[in-house]
ZABA-636032 format. One record per residue (C-alpha): residue in three letters; z, x, y. Coordinates in pm, 1 decimal, padded with zeros to 6 digits. Each point is the difference from the previous one (the first is absolute). Example, Ala and Ser with C-alpha at 12.3 -4.5 7.8 and 13.67 -1.06 7.14 Angstrom:
// residues 2
rec residu: Ala w: 00780.0 u: 01230.0 v: -00450.0
rec residu: Ser w: -00066.0 u: 00137.0 v: 00344.0
This chain:
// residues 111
rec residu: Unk w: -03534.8 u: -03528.6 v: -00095.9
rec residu: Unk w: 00231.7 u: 00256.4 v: -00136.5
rec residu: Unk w: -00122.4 u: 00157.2 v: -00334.6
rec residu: Unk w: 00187.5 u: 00184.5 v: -00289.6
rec residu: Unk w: -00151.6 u: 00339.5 v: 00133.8
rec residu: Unk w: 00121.5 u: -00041.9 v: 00337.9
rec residu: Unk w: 00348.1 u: -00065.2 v: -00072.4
rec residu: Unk w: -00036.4 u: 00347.5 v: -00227.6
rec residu: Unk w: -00136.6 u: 00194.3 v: 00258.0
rec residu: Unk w: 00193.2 u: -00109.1 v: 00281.3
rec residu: Unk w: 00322.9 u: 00020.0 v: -00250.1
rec residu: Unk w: -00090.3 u: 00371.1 v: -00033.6
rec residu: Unk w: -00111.3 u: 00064.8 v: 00382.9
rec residu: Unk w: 00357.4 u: -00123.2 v: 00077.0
rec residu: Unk w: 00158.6 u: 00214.6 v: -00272.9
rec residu: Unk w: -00127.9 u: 00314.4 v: 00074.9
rec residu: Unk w: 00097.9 u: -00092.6 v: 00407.2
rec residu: Unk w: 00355.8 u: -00057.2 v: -00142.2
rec residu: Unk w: -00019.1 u: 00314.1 v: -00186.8
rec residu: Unk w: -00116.0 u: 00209.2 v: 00305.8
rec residu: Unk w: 00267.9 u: -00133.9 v: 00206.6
rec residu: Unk w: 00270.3 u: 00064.7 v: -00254.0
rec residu: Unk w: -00136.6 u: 00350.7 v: -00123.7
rec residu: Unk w: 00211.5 u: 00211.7 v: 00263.1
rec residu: Unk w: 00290.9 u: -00172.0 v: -00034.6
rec residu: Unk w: 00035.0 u: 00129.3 v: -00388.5
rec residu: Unk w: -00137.0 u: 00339.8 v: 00076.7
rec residu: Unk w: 00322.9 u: 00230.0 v: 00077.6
rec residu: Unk w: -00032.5 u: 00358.3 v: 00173.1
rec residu: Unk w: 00187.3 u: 00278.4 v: -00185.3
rec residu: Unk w: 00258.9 u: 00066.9 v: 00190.8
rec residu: Unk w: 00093.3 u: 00368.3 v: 00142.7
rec residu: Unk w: 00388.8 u: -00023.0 v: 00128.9
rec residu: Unk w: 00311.6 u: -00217.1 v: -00098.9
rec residu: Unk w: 00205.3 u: -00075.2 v: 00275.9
rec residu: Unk w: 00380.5 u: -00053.9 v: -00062.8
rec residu: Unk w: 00187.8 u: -00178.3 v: 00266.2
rec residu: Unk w: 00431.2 u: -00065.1 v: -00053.3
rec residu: Unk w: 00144.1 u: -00234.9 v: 00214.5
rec residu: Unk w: -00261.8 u: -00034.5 v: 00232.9
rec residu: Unk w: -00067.4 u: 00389.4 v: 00045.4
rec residu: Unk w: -00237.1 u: 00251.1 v: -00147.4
rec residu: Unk w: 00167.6 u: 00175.3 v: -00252.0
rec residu: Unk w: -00341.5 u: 00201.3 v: -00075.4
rec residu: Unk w: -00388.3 u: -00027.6 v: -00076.0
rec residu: Unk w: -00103.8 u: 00191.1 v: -00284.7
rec residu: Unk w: -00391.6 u: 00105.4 v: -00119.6
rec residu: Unk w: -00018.8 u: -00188.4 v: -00319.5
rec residu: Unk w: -00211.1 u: 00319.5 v: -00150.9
rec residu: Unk w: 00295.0 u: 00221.7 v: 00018.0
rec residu: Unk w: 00267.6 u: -00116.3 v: -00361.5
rec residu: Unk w: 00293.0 u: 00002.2 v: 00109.0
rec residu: Unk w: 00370.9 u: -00206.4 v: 00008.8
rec residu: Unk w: 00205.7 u: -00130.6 v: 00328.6
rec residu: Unk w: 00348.3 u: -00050.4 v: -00037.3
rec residu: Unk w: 00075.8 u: -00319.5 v: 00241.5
rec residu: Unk w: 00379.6 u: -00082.3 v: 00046.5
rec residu: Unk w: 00096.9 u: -00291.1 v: 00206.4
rec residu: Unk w: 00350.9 u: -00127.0 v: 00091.4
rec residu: Unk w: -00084.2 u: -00300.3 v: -00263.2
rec residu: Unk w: -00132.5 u: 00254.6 v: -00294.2
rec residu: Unk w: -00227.7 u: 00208.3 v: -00122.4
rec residu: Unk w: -00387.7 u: 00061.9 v: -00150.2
rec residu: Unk w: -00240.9 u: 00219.1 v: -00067.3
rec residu: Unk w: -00340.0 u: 00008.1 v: 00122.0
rec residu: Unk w: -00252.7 u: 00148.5 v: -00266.9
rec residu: Unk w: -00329.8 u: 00132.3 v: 00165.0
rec residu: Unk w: -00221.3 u: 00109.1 v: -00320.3
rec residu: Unk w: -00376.0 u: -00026.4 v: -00085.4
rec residu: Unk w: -00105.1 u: -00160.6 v: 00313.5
rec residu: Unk w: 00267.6 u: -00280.7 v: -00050.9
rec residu: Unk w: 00347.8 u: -00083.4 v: 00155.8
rec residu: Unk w: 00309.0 u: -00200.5 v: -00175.8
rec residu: Unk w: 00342.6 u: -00039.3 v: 00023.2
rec residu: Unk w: 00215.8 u: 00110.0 v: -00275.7
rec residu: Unk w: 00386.1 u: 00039.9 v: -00047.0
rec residu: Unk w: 00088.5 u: -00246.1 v: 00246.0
rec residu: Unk w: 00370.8 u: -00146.7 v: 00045.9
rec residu: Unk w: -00082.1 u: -00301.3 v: 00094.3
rec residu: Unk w: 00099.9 u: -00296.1 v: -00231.5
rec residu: Unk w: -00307.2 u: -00158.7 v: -00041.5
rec residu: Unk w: -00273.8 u: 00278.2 v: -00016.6
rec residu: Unk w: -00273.1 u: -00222.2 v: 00160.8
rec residu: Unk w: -00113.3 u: 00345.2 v: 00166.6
rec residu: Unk w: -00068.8 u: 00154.4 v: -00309.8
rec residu: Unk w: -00212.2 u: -00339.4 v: -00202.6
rec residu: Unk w: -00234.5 u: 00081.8 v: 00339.6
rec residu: Unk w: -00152.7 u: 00271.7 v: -00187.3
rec residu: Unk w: -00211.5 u: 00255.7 v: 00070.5
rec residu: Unk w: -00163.9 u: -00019.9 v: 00351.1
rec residu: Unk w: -00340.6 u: 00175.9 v: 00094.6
rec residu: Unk w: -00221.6 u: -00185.5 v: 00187.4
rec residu: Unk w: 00038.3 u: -00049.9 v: 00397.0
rec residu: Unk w: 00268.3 u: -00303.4 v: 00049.9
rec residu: Unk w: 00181.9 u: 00035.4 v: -00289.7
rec residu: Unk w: 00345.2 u: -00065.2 v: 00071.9
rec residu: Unk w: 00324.8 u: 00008.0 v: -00226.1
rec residu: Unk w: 00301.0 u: -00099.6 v: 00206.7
rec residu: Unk w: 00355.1 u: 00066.8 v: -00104.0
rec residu: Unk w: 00272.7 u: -00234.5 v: 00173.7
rec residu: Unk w: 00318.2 u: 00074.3 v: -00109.2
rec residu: Unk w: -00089.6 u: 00340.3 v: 00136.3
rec residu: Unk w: -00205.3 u: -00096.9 v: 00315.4
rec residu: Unk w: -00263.8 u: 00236.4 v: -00128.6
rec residu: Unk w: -00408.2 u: -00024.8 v: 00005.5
rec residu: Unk w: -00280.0 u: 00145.7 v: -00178.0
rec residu: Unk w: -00303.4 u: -00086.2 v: 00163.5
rec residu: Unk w: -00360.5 u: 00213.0 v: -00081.6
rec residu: Unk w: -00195.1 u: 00097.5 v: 00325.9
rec residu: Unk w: -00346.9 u: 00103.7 v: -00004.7
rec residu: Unk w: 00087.3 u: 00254.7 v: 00286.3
């Protein structure tokens, strides 16, 4: 027969188990590069330790990538909707801000 205890302790065995499993999938590397592809191509990779701002013009528009304190963004974009920009900030490896209108991609590399 099953008592209180045992439900408690096999309750936490199966917690921590979850917890294990799950751990890596909230633990993000820093990331080292951002990667901006336009229309399919590389535009450029650039070390996100070195500040600095990349003018990105398109056929469709125009943005800015930001590269400052360790984090990417885009800023100043044409695009109508400015989805690119609510992204945010992106530091960690897989971060991705993607700009449509433009064909343009912000993705952080660990490379």
């Amino acid at each position: 027969m099953v008592k209180k205890g045992d439900i408690a302790v096999i309750s936490a065995i199966a917690f921590l188990a979850a917890m294990l499993f799950l751990l890596p999938f909230f633990r993000k590397s820093p990331g080292k590069t951002v990667k901006v592809t336009v229309n399919n191509k590389v535009f450029g990779t650039y070390s996100l330790n070195d500040d600095r701002t990349v003018k990105i013009s398109t056929e469709n528009g125009r943005t800015t990538l930001v590269i400052k304190n360790g984090a990417a963004y885009f800023e100043g974009s044409t695009c109508p909707d400015k989805l690119c920009e609510k992204m945010g900030k992106l530091s960690s490896v897989g971060d991705t801000a993607v700009c449509l209108p433009l064909k343009t991609v912000a993705e952080v590399t660990g490379q």
